[in-house]
N, C-alpha and C positions, 0 to 999 in steps of 0.2 A: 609639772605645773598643772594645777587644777584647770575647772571651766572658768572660777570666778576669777582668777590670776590671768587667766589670758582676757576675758572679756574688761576687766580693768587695765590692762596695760593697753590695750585697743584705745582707752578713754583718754589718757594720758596727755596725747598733744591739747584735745580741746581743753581738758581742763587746764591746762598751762596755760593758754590762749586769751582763755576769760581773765582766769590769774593776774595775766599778765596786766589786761587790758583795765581791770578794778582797780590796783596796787598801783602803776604805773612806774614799775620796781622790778627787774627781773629776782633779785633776792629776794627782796619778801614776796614776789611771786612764787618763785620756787618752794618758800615754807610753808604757804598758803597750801598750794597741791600737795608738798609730803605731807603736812597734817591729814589734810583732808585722806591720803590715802591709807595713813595710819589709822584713821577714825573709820573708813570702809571696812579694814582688814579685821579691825577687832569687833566691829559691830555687821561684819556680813553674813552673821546668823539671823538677821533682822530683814536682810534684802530677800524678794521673794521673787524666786530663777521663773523666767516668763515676763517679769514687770520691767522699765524703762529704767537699765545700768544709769545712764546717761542720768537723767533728770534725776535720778536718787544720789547720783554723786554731785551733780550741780547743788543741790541743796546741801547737801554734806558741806559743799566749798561754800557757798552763801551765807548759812551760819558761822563754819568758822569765819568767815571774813568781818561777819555783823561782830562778833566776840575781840577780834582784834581791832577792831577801829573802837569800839566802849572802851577797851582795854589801854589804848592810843589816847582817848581822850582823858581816860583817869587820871596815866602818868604822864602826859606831858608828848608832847611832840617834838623829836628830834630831827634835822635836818644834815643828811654828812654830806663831805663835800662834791664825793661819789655823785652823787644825785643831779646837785647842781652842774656839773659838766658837759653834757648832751647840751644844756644850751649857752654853753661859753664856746661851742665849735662849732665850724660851719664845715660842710660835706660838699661833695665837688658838685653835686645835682642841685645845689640851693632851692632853688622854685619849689620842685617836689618835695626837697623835706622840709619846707617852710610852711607848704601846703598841710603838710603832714601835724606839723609841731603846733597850728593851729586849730586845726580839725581837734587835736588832742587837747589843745588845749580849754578847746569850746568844751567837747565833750568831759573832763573836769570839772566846768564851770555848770554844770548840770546838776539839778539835784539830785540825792543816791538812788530815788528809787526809780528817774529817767534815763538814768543813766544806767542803772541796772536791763533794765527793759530794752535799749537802745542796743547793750553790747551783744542779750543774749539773741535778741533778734536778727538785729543787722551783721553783729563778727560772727555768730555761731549758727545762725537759720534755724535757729528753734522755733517751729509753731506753738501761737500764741499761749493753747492749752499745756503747752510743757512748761513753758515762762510759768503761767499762771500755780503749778502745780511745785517749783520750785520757789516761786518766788512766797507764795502761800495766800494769795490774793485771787480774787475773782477773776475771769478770763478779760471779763469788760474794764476792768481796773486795769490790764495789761495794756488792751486798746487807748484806754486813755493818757497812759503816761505816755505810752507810746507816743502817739498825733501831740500830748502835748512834748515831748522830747525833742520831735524832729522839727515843731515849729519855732522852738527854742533854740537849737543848734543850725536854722536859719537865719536865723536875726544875729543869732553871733557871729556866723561867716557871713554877713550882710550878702546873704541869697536872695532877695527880693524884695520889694517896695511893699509887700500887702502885711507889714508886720503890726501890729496893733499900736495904739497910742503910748507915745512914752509919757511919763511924769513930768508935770509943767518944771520948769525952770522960774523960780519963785525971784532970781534976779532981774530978767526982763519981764517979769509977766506972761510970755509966752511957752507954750510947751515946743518940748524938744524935738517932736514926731512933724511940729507945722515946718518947723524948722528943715526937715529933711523930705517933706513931702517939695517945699521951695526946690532944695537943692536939686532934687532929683528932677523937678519941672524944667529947671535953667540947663540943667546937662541935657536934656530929650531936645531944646530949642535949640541950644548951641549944633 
């Protein structure tokens, strides 16, 4: 086995990781990394020995993943039953993996490119400048999705009272934020 064979097989878990964490599929996670390590192997005349394995395969797996969600949205979306299962069962630790399936669930509900920034930062400890350099954006576009990701995935695990104004409620006239800034005053008196 060569240098590049072992320094890629070193890479393997992370890229699984992220895989997994994108997809939210351990199969099509798994196709995501063999692609992406097919696509190293035939194009590792191109990687230059010295530069960041790491961040040249993360991009590697980022385009393929950008190719297969166009590619998802061409043909149509399927959903198997597989999938659906994890949440028709509940696990003997409930709490935790309730915690878990929400946190997941927020994170989801993110959009691709804060949630991109969210996973490699937070699941994978990449400094900013690697994000930036896989993701193909500016370092400060990283910062930004970022702060906005994680003030986003506060408000969805209703982590805090300082989240900004919701959109009024055009049935009572009132907006939805006065409405919760009340509730929240009546729970601190109680």
């Amino acid at each position: 086995m060569n240098d590049f064979a072992r320094l890629l097989e070193a890479e393997i878990p992370r890229l699984r990781r992220y895989a997994r964490a994108l997809t939210r599929d351990v199969a099509r996670a798994d196709d995501l990394v063999q692609s992406c390590l097919t696509r190293a192997v035939a194009k590792q005349h191109l990687w230059q020995p010295g530069t960041d394995l790491r961040a040249w395969l993360f991009t590697i797996l980022h385009n393929q993943h950008v190719n297969d969600v166009r590619r998802s949205v061409r043909e149509g979306i399927n959903v198997a039953v597989e999938e659906m299962a994890p949440m028709l069962t509940v696990q003997s630790n409930a709490v935790a993996v309730l915690q878990l399936r929400d946190l997941e669930a927020a994170i989801a509900r993110l959009p691709q490119e804060q949630r991109q920034v969210i996973l490699l930062v937070g699941l994978e400890g990449m400094r900013y400048e690697e994000v930036a350099a896989i993701l193909g954006v500016p370092v400060g576009t990283v910062r930004s999705r970022l702060s906005r990701g994680r003030d986003q995935l506060r408000r969805l695990m209703d982590m805090g009272d300082d989240a900004p104004p919701a959109p009024s409620d055009p049935r009572d006239g009132n907006t939805v934020a006065t409405a919760r800034r009340q509730a929240a005053q009546q729970r601190r008196a109680a």
